[in-house]
C-alpha positions as CSV (number, residue, x, y, z in Angstrom):
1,X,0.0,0.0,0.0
2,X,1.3,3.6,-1.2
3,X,0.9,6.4,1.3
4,X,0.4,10.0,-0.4
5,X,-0.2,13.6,1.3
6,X,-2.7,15.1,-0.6
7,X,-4.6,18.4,-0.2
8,X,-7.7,16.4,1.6
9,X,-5.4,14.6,3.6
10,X,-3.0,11.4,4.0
11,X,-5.2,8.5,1.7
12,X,-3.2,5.1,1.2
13,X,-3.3,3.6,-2.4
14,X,-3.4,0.2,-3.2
15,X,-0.9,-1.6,-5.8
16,X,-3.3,-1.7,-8.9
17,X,-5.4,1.4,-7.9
18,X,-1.8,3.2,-7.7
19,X,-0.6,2.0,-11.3
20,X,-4.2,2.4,-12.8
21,X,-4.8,6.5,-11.6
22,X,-1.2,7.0,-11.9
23,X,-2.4,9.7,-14.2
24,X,-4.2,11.5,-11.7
25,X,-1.7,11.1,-9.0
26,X,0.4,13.2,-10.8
27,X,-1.5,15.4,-12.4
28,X,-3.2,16.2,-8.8
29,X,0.3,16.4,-7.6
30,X,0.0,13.8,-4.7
31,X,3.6,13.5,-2.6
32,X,4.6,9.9,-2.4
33,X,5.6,9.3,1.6
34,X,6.1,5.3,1.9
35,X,4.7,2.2,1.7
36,X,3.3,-0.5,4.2
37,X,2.4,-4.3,3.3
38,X,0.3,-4.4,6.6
39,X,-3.2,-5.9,5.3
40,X,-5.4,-4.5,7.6
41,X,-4.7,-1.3,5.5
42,X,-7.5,-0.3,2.6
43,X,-7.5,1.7,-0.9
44,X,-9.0,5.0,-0.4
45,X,-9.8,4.1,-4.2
46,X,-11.0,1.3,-4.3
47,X,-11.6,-0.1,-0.8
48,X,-9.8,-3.3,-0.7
49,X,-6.4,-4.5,0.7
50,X,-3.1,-4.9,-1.7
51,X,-3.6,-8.6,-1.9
52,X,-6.2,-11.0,-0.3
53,X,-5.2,-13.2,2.1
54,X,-6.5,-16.4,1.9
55,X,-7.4,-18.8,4.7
């Protein structure tokens, strides 16, 4: 998961959602700060986690 500052606020970015709206990302100028693979985290896009864990 990709964590940007934007101008409404931190939103984390999943994987996909991230190479899919890369186009907005930088044409909204969002500021890349890091990445986490914790799972618990979601898309602010797209609502799901990078991968889906199976049981």
């Amino acid at each position: 998961m990709h964590l940007f500052e934007t101008e409404e606020g931190d939103k984390w970015v999943c994987i996909t959602c991230g190479i899919e709206k890369e186009d907005m990302i930088r044409e909204k100028k969002w500021e890349y700060i890091f990445d986490n693979a914790d799972q618990t985290l979601r898309c602010s896009i797209c609502g799901h986690p990078d991968y889906e864990i199976e049981d």
